[in-house]
Structure formats: C-alpha cells, structure tokens
C-alpha positions in Angstrom: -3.7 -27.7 5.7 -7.3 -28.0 4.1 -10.5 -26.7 5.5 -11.7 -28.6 8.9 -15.5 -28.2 8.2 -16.0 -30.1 11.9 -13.9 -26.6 13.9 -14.9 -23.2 14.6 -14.7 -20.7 11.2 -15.8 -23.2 8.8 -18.0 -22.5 5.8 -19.0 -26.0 3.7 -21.6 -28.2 2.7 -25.1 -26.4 1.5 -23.8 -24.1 3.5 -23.1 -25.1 6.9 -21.4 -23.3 9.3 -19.4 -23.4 12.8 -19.0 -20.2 14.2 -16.3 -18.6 16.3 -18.1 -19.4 19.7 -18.2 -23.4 18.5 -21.6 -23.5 17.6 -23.2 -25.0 14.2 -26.0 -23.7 12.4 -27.3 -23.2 8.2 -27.7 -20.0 6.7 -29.6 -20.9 3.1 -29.3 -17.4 1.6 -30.5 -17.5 -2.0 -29.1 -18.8 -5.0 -27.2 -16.2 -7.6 -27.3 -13.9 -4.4 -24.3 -12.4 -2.5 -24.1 -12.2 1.4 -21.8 -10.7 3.8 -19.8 -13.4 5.7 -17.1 -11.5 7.6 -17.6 -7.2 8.2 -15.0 -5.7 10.0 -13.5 -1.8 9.1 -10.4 -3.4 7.5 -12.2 -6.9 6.3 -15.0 -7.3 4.1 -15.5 -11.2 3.0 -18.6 -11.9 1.1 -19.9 -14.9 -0.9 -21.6 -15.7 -3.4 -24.2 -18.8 -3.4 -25.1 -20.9 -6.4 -28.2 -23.7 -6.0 -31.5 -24.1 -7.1 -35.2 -25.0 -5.6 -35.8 -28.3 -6.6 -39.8 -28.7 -6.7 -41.8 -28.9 -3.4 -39.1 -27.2 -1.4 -39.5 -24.0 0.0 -35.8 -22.6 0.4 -32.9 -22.9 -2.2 -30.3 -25.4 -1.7 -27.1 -23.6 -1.9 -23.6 -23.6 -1.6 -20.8 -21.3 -1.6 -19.4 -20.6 -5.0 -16.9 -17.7 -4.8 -15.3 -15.2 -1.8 -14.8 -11.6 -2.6 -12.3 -10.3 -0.1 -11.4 -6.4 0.7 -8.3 -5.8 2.8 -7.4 -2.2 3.6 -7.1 -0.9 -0.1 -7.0 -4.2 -2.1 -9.5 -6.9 -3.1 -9.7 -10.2 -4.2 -11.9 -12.8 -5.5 -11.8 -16.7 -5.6 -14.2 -18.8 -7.3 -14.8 -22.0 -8.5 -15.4 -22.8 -12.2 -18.6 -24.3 -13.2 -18.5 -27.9 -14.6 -20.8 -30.0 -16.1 -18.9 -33.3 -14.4 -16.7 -33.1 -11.7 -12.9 -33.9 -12.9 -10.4 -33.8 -10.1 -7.6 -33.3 -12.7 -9.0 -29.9 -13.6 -8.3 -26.9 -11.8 -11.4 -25.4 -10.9 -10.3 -22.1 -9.1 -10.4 -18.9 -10.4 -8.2 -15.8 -8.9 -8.4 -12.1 -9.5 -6.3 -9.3 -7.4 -7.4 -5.4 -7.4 -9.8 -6.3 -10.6 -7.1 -8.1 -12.6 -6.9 -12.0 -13.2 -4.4 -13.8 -11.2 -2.6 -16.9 -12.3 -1.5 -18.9 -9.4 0.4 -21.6 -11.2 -0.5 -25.0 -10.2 0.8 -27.1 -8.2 2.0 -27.7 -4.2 3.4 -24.6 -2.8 3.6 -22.8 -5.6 2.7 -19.0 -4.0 2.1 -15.5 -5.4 2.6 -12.6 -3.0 0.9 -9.1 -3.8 3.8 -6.2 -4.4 3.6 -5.1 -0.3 3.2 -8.5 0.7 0.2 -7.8 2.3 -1.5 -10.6 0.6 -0.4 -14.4 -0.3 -1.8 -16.9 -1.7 -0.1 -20.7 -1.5 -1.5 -24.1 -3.4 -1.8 -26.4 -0.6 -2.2 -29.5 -3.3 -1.1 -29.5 -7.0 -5.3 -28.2 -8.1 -8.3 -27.1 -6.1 -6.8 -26.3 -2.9 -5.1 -22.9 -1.5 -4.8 -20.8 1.4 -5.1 -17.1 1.5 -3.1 -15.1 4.0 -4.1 -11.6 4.7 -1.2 -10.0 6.6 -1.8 -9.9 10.4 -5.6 -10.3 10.1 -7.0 -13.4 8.3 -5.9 -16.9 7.2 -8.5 -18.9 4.4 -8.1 -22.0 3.8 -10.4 -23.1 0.4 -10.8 -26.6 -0.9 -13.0 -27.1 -4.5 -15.6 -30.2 -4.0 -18.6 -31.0 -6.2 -22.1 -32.5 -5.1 -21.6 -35.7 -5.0 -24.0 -38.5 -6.0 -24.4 -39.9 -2.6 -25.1 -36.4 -0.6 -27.4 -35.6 -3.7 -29.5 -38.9 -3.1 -29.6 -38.7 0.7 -30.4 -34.8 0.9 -32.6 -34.8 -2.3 -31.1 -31.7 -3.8 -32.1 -33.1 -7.4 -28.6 -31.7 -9.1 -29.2 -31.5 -12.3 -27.6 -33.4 -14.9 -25.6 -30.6 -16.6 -23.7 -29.0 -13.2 -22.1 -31.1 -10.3 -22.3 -27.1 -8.4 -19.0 -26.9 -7.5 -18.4 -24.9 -4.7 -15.9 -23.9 -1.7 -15.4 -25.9 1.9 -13.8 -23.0 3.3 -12.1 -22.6 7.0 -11.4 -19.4 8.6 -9.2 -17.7 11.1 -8.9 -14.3 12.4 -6.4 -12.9 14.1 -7.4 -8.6 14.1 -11.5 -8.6 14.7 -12.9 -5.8 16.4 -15.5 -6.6 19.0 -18.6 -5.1 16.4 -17.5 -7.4 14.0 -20.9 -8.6 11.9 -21.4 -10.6 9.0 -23.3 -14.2 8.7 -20.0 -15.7 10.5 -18.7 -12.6 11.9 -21.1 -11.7 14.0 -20.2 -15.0 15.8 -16.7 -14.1 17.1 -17.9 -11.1 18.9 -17.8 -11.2 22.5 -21.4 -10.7 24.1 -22.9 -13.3 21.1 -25.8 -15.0 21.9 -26.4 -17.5 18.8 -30.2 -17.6 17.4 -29.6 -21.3 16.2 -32.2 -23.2 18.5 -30.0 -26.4 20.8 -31.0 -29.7 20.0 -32.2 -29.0 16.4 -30.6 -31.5 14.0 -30.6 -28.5 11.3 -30.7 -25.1 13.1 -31.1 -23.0 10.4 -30.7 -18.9 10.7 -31.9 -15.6 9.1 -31.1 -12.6 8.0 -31.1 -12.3 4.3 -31.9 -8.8 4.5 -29.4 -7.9 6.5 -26.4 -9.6 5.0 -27.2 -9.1 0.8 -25.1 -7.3 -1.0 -25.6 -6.3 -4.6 -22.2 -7.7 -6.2 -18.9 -9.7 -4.9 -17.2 -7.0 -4.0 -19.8 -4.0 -2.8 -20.7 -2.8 0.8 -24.0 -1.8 0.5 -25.6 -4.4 2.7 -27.1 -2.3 6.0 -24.5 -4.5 8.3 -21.9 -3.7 6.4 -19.0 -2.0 8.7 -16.1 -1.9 6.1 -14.0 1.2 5.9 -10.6 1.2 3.6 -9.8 4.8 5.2 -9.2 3.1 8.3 -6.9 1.0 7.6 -6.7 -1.0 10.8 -9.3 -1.6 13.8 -9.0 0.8 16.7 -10.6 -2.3 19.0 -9.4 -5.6 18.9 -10.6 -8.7 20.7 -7.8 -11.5 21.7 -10.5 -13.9 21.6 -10.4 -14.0 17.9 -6.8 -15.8 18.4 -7.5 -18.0 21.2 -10.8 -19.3 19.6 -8.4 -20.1 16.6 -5.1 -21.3 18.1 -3.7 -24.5 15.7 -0.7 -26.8 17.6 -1.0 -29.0 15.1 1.4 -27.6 13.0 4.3 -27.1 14.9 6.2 -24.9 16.6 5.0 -22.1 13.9 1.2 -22.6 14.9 0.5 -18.9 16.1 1.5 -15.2 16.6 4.2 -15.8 19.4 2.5 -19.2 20.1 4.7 -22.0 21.7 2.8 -25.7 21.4 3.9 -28.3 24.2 3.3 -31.4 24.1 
C-alpha cells in the first residue's frame, strides 16, 4: 500500500513522473518553488520542490518535498522534515488540516478522520508512510525516502553533506476528474492528451514552469489554475480517471463497485 513509482499517477525520484495515459516523463521545476500538480474545480494539489544546481548544470535537481491539497472548503499539507542524515527511526512527516498542525500518531493503521469525514489520513507503516483519502475524488499514497549515496554517485547530484533532501515518492488516483483537468500531472488524465515528452528519449523532460508556479503551498494564482471551492463538485466527469486507476490487487474492496476475478 506504498507508492508504485513504476504505474500511472506516480510522482518520485528528482521528480519523475507517469502520467494518467501511462507515459513517463521529468518535470525539473525549480528548487524552493511551488507548482501545480493536479487542478481540478474541487482539487487543487500543488508541490513544493527542494534541490540545488550543483556546478556545471544548467537546471536544478529537485525533488518533491511537500503536497498542499485543497478539497471543496478544506486544505491540507504534508511534508517531509529536513534532516541532515537520513534515520529511518525518525518520523519525517509533517501534517497540518485547515491551517492547524495535525498529529497523526505513529504507527500502522493508526488514522485521523476530519469532523465530516471528508478527509482521512491512515499510517500505512509505523513512520514515513501514509495514505490520504479525499472522499469520492482522490486517494495519495506518500512514502518519505532520502538521496541515497548510490543515486547521488550515479546521477551526480553532489548532495551536500549537511541534507540527505528528503522528499516524497508519491502515487496517485483519481476517481472525480473533469475532462479540463490541468496541472503538471493533471493535464495527463484528460481525454484528448497528446504528451509533449518526445518517444525514445531516455529522459524526456517537460516544460511549463510558467504555467504551473504558484506563489505559496496552498495559493491558486498560477494561470492554469482551475480551482473553485464554490463549486463544490465537477459538473463533468470523465470514467477514464477510474479505469486508468483500477487496483485488483487488493481484494475484493479494490474500486467503487469493482468486482476482481481471478
């Protein structure tokens, strides 16, 4: 029940993603910049990137460092903690809930609902692991890693000595999208998408900076932004989202009305 950064909706790595029509491709963004992820009128999902340039590289080398979530008239941040050295006996994730700190005690299954029960958010391991069910739209499943020595020495990144960059493997699925749906991974679960990321490249990386920055976590101020709490649900909906995103590995609870056979 972690995040599958080899399927469709996944966000990990520096940051690599695999978008709802299957396809891979990089996004670099900008370190200590925020980006849109996922715009929808009832979901906003943005992230913020961490990284640095290490000398003689022309782009950042990032990775995804926190989600800020907006879900009709409620929002939500994860994050993960900043650590010198990586300790996998530390909790490195950090919650807050309509602008207050949340405490999701540690440990498997442990789960905090919101007061509606729109919202819940389950431990998936005792530290560093949880999912995030919006009601009827979204399921997030986050996982804390670190750079590790090896991908540091094989991609060069030059980490330096006093931050391992922990950041989020994150995993996606939608159940609610409307067919304008836009945002760095949104835009990829609409259904006349034609993906920029070139075939054949061993790193297709895309653009749009411009387009997806936001000024904080939380805001809607980039120009793609389609977010709108007054509307409280989408007038258009596209079953592909769900198909795209069906799970039998989990039983005979995998989906919405969803019977696996074997």
């Amino acid at each position: 029940r972690k995040p599958n950064c080899n399927s469709s909706g996944s966000a990990c790595y520096d940051p690599r993603f695999i978008g709802g029509d299957g396809i891979l491709f990089y996004f670099h963004g900008k370190s200590n910049k925020h980006f849109s992820l996922v715009s929808d009128t009832s979901l906003q999902i943005n992230g913020r990137f961490i990284g640095h340039r290490p000398a003689g590289q022309t782009w950042d080398s990032t990775w995804i460092q926190a989600l800020g979530i907006l879900f009709n008239s409620h929002s939500i941040s994860l994050e993960a903690t900043k650590a010198a050295t990586w300790n996998s006996e530390v909790d490195h994730l950090k919650f807050s809930y309509n602008g207050e700190e949340l405490v999701v005690p540690e440990g498997a299954l442990s789960s905090w609902y919101s007061p509606e029960k729109e919202v819940k958010v389950e431990r998936v391991a005792n530290k560093n692991s949880v999912i995030v069910t919006l009601k009827d739209t979204a399921e997030i499943m986050v996982n804390v890693v670190p750079v590790i020595k090896e991908d540091d020495r094989v991609h060069h990144y030059k980490v330096p000595s006093d931050d391992c960059f922990a950041h989020l493997e994150v995993q996606f699925r939608f159940f609610n999208l409307s067919p304008n749906v836009d945002g760095v991974l949104g835009r990829t679960y609409r259904p006349d998408f034609e993906n920029p990321a070139k075939p054949g490249v061993a790193m297709p990386v895309v653009g749009g900076e411009d387009k997806y920055r936001t000024t904080s976590l939380l805001s809607l101020d980039c120009s793609t932004c389609l977010f709108s709490p007054e509307t409280g649900s989408n007038e258009e909906t596209t079953s592909q989202t769900e198909i795209l995103t069906l799970d039998c590995t989990r039983g005979a609870s995998a989906g919405y009305g969803i019977v696996c056979k074997k």
